[in-house]
C-alpha positions in Angstrom: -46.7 46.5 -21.4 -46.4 44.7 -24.8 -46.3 40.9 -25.2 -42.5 39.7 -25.9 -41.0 42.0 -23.2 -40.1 39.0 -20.9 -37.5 41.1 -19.6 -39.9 43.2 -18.1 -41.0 40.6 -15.9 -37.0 40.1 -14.2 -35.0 41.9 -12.5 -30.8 41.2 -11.6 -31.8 40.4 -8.1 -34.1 37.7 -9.8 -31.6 36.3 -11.8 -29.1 36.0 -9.2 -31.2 34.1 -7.2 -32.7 31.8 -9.8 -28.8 31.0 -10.8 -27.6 30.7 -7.4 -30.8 27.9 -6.6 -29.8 26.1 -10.1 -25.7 26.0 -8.7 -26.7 25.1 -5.2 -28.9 22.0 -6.8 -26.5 21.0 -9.1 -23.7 21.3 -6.0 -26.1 18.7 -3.8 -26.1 17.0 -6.4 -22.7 16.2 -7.0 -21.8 15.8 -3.8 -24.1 12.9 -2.8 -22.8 11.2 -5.8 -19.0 12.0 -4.5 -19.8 11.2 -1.3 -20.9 7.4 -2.5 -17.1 6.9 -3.2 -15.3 7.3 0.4 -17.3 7.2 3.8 -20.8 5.4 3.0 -20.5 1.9 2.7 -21.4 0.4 -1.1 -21.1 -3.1 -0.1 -23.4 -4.4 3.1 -20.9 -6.7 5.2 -24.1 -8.9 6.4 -25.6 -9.5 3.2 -23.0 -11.5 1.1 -21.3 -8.6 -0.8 -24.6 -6.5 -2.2 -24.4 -3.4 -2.8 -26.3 -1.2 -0.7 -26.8 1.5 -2.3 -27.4 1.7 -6.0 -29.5 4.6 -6.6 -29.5 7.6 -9.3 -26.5 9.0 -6.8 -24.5 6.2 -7.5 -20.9 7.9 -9.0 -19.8 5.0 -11.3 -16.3 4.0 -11.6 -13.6 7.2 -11.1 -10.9 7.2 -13.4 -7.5 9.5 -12.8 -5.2 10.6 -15.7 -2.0 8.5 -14.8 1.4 8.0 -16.6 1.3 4.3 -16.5 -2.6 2.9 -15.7 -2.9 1.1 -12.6 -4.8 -1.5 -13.7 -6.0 -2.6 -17.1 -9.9 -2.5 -16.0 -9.6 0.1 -14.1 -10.4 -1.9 -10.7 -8.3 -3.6 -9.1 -8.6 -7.2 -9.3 -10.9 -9.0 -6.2 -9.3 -10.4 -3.5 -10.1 -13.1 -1.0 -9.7 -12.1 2.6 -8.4 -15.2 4.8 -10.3 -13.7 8.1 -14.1 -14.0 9.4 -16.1 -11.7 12.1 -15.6 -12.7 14.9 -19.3 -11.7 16.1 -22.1 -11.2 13.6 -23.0 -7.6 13.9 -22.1 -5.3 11.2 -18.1 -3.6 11.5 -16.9 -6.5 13.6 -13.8 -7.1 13.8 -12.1 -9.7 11.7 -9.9 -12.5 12.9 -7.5 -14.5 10.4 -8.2 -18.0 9.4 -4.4 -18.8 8.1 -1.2 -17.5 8.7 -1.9 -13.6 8.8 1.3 -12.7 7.3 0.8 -14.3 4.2 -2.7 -13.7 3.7 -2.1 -10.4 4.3 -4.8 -9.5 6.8 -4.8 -6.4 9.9 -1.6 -4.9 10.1 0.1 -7.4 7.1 -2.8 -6.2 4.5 -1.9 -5.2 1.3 -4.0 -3.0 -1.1 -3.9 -4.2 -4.8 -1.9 -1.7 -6.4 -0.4 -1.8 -10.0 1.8 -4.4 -10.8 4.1 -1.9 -12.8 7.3 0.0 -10.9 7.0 3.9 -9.6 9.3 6.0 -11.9 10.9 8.7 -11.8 9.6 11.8 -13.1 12.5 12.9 -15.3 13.7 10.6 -17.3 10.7 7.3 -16.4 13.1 5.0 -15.3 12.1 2.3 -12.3 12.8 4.6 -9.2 13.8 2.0 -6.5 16.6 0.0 -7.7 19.8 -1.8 -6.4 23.3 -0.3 -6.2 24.1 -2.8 -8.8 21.9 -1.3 -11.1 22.3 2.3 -10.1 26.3 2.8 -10.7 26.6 6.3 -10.3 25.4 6.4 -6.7 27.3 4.3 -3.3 27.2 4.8 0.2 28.1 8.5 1.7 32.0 8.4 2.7 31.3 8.4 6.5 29.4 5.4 6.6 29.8 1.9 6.4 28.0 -0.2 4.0 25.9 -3.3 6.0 26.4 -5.4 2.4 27.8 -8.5 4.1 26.3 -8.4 7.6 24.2 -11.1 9.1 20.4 -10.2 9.4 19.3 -11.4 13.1 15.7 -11.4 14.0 13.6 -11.1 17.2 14.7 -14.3 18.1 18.4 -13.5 18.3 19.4 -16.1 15.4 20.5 -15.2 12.0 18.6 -15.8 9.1 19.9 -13.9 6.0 22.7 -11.8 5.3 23.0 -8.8 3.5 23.8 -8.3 -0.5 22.9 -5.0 -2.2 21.1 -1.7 -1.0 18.0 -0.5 -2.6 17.8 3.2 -3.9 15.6 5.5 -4.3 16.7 7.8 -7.4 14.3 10.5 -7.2 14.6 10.6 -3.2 18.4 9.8 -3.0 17.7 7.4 0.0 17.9 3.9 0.4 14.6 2.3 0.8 15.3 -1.6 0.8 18.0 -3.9 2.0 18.0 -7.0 -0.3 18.9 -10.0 1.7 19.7 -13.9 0.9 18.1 -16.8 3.2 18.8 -19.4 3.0 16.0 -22.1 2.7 17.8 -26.0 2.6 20.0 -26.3 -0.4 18.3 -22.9 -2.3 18.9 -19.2 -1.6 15.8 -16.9 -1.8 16.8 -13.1 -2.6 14.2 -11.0 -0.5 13.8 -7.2 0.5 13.6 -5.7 4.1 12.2 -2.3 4.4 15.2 0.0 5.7 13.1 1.8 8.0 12.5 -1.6 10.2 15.8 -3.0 10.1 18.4 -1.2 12.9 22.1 -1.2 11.8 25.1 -1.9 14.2 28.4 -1.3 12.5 29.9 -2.5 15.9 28.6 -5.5 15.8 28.2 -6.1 11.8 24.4 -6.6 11.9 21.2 -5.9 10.9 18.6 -6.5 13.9 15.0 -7.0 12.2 12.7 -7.0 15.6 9.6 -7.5 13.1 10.2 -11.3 12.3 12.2 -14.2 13.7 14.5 -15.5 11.7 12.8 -18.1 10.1 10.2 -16.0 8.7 12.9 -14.4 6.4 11.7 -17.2 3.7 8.3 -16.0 2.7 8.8 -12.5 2.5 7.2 -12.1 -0.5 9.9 -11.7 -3.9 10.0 -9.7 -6.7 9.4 -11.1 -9.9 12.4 -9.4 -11.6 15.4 -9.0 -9.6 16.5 -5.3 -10.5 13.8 -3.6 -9.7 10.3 -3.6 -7.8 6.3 -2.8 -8.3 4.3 -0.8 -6.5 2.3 -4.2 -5.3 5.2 -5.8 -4.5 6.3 -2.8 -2.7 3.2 -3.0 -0.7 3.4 -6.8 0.2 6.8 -6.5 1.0 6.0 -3.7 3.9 2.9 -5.5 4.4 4.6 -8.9 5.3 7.7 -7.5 7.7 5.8 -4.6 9.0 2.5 -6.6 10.1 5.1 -9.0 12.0 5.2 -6.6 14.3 1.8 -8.0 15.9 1.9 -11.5 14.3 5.3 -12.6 14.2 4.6 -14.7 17.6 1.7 -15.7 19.4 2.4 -13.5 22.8 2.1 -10.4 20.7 -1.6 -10.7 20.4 -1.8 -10.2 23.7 -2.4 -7.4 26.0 0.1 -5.8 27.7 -1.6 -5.3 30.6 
């Protein structure tokens, strides 16, 4: 056989295989360097923050195509957790150091999400409003409206009433019941998730087992009164939902 038949020297079958080894490398590849971004650890608990392991696998930052970027940098911005181990071994459990529903810690944590409102898909206006804002849409003829009923919490007592229902344009539900408390002289204008508040037409309240009444006050505000971001939507479930465990001391107990 000549010189410059390298043909000669292959065959399909060959081929095939030489392609399938140069896939099934590049495929092992790209999986260890995926697989750096959810289930291994990047940052060792024990040894102040380093990363662990920074390597040639090591993805980089991923970035996703989004209408409205959720955060300038890309990453989200770092937060200080208000909680310690509470032994020293690696994946111990973390206890908080403050008041839990404020910090945000267990059950009232919060992810930093962007600071901008979800829209809708049509048209990009803020999805979640208030009645007051969404005209066109009111409360189905068979119901009653709760606007005006006193918000009791786990403690029996009142501690807000009821203003304005939040909507959900895209989902044509309510999501939020915006409430005043009032804290000495001032009002505070705060949101309760719908799903934890129960509604009793008979009695002409909202029953919030979550909180007690006082802790109405800090749930966490919006910083423009029509309408609400995706982190503040967050904090907001965060706060009333984690008082489901931290709203009194006795509910950090066992029940057995």
């Amino acid at each position: 056989m000549g010189t410059g038949h390298i043909t000669g020297y292959f065959d399909v079958a060959q081929i095939a295989l030489y392609a399938f080894w140069f896939f099934l490398g590049g495929l092992v590849i790209y999986l260890r360097r995926e697989d750096r971004r959810e289930g291994y650890p990047l940052v060792d608990a024990g040894a102040a923050g380093a990363r662990a392991d920074v390597n040639a696998y090591d993805p980089g930052a991923k970035k996703y195509a989004l209408d409205h970027p959720a955060h300038p940098n890309g990453r989200p911005p770092e937060r200080v957790i208000a909680a310690v181990p509470t032994a020293g071994f690696p994946g111990a459990p973390l206890t908080p150091t403050g008041n839990p529903l404020i910090d945000g810690v267990g059950p009232a944590a919060w992810a930093n999400r962007a600071d901008v409102p979800d829209l809708t898909f049509d048209e990009g206006l803020p999805k979640i409003v208030p009645l007051r804002v969404a005209t066109d849409f009111h409360v189905a003829e068979q119901d009653e409206s709760p606007i005006g009923y006193d918000v009791v919490g786990a403690d029996g007592e009142v501690g807000a009433t009821v203003c304005d229902l939040w909507l959900d344009r895209s989902e044509m539900i309510f999501r939020y019941l915006e409430v005043v408390v009032p804290v000495g002289a001032d009002r505070r204008n705060v949101l309760v998730p719908m799903p934890l508040a129960v509604i009793s037409a008979r009695r002409r309240t909202v029953t919030v087992r979550s909180l007690l009444a006082a802790q109405f006050a800090d749930i966490p505000m919006t910083k423009n009164p029509d309408q609400i971001t995706l982190l503040e939507e967050d904090r907001v479930c965060a706060y009333v939902g984690g008082g489901n465990l931290y709203a009194t001391p006795d509910r950090l107990e066992p029940l057995l």
